[in-house]
VMD Tcl script that builds the backbone (N, CA, C; Angstrom):
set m [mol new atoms 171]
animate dup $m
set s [atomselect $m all]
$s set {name element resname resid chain x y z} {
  {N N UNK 1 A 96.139 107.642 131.846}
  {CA C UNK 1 A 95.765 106.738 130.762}
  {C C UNK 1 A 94.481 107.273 130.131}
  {N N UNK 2 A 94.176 107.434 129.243}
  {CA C UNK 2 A 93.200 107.557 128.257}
  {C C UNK 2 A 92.825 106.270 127.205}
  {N N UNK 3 A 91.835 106.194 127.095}
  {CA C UNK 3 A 90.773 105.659 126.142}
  {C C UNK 3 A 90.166 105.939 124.939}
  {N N UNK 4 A 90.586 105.701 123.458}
  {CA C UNK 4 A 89.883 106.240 122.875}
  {C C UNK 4 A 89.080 105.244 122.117}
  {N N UNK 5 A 87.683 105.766 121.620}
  {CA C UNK 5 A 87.100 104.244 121.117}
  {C C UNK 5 A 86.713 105.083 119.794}
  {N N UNK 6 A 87.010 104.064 118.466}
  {CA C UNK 6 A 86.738 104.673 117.078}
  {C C UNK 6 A 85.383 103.559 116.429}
  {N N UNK 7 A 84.476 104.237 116.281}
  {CA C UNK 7 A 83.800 103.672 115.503}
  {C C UNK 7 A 83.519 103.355 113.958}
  {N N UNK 8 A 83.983 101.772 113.291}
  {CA C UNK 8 A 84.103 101.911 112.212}
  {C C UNK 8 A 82.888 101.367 110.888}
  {N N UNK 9 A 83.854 101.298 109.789}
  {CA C UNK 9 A 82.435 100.201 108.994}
  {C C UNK 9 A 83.312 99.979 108.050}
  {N N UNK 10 A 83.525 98.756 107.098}
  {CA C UNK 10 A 83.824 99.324 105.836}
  {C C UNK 10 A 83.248 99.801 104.719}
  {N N UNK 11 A 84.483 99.895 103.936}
  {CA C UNK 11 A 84.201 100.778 102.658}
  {C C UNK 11 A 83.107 100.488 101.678}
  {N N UNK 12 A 82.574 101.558 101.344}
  {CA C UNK 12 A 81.142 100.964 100.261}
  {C C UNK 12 A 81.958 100.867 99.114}
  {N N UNK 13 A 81.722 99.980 98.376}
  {CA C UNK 13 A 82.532 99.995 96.490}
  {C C UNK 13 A 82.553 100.813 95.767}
  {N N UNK 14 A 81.403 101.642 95.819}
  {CA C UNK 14 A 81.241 103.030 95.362}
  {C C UNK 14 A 80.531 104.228 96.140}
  {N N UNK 15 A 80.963 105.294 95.051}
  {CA C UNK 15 A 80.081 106.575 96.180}
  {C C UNK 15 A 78.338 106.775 96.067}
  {N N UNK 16 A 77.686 105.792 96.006}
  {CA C UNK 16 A 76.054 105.667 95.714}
  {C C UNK 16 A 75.315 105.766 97.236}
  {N N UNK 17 A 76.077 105.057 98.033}
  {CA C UNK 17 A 75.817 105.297 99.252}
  {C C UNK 17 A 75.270 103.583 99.410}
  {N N UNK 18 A 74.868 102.635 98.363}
  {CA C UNK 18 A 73.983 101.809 98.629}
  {C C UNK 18 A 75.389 100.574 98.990}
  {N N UNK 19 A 75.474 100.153 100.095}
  {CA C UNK 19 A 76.121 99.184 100.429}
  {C C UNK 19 A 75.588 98.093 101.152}
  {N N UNK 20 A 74.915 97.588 101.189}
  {CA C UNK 20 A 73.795 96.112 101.537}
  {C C UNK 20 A 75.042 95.499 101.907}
  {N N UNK 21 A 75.996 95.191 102.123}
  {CA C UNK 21 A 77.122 93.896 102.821}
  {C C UNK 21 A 77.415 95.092 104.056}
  {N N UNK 22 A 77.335 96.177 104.117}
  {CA C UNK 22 A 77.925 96.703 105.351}
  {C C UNK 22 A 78.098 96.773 106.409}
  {N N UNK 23 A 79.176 96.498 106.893}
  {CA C UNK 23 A 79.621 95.948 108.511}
  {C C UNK 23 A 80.024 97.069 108.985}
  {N N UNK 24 A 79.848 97.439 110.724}
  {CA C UNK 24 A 79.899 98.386 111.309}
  {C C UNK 24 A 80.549 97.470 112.530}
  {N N UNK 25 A 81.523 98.321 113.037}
  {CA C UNK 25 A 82.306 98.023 114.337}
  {C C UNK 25 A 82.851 98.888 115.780}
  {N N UNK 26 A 83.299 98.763 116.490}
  {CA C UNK 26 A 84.269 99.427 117.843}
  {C C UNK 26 A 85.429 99.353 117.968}
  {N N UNK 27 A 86.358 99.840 117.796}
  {CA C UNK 27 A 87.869 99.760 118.259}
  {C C UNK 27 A 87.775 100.431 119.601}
  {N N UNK 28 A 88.609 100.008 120.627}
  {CA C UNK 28 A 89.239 100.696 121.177}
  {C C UNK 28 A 90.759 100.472 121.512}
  {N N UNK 29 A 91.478 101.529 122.293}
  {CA C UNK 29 A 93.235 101.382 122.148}
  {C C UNK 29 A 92.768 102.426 123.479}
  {N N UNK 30 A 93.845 101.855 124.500}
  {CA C UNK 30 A 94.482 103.074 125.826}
  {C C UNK 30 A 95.687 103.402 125.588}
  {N N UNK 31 A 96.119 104.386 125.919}
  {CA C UNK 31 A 97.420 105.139 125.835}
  {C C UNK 31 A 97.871 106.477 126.972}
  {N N UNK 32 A 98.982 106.248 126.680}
  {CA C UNK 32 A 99.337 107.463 127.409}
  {C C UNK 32 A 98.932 109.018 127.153}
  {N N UNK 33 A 98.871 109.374 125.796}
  {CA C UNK 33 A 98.014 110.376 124.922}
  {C C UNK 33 A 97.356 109.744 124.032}
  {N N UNK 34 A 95.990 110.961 123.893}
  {CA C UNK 34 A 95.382 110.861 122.960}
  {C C UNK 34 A 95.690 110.473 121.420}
  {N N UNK 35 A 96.914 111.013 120.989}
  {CA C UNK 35 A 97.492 110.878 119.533}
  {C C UNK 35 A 97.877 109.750 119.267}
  {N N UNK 36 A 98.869 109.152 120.962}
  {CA C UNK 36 A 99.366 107.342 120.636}
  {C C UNK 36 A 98.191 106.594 120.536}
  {N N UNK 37 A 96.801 106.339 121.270}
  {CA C UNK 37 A 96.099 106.040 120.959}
  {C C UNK 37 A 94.964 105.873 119.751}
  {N N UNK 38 A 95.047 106.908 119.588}
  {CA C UNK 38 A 94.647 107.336 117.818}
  {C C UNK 38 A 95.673 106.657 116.983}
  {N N UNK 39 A 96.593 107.006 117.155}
  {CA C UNK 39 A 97.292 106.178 115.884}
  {C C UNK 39 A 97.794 104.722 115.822}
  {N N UNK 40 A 97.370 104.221 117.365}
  {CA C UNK 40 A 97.221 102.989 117.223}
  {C C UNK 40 A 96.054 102.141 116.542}
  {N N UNK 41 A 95.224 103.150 116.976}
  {CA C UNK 41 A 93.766 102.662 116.265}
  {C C UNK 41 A 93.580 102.403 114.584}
  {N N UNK 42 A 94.562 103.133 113.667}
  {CA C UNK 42 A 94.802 103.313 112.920}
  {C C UNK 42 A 95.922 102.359 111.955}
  {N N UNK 43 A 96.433 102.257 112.887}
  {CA C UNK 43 A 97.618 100.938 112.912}
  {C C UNK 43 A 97.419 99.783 112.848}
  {N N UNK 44 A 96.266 99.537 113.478}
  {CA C UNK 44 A 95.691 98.234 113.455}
  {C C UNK 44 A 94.100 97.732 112.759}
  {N N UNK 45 A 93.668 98.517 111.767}
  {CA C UNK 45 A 92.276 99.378 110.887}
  {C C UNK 45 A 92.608 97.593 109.953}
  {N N UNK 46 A 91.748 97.521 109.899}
  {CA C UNK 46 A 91.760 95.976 108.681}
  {C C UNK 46 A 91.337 96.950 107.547}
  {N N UNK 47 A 92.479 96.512 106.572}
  {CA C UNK 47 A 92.153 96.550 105.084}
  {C C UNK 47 A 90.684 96.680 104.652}
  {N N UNK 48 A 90.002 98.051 103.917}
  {CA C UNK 48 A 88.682 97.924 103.516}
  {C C UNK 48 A 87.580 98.494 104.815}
  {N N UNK 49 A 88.014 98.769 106.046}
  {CA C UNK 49 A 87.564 99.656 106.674}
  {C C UNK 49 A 87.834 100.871 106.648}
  {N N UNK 50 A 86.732 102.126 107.301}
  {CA C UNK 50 A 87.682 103.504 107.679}
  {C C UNK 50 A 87.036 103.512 108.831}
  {N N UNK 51 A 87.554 104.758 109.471}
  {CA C UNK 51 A 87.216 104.973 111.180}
  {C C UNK 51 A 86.208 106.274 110.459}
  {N N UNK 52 A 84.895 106.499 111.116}
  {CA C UNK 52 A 83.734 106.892 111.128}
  {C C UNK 52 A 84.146 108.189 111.874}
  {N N UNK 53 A 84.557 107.979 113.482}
  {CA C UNK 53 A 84.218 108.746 114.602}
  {C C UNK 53 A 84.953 108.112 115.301}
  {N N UNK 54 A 85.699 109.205 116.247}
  {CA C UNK 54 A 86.395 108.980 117.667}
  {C C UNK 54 A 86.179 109.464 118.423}
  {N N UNK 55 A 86.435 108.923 119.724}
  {CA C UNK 55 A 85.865 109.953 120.849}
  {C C UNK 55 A 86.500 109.256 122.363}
  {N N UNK 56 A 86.867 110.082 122.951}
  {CA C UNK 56 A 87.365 109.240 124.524}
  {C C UNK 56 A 86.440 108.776 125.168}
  {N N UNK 57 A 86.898 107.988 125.907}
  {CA C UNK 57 A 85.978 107.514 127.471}
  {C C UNK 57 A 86.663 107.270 128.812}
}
mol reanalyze $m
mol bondsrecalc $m
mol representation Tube
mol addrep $m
């Protein structure tokens, strides 16, 4: 079993960088591989987020 945990935020409205409402979060998903896990993580991403960074544990 593997672990992967994605760290997210959502999307800024534009590319200025200045996003003052911005929320930052943790997913994690276990799986049998790395890839099912990843793409579960992905599968389940709320509208208006992206994934930052992944990484196992």
């Amino acid at each position: 079993m593997i672990t992967v945990v994605a760290l997210t935020e959502t999307i800024p409205s534009d590319h200025t960088g200045h996003h003052p409402a911005r929320q930052a979060g943790e997913v994690r998903q276990s799986a049998t591989t790395y890839e099912e896990a990843r793409d579960r993580i992905f599968a389940e991403l709320p509208d208006g987020w992206r994934v930052i960074h992944l990484r196992t544990v």
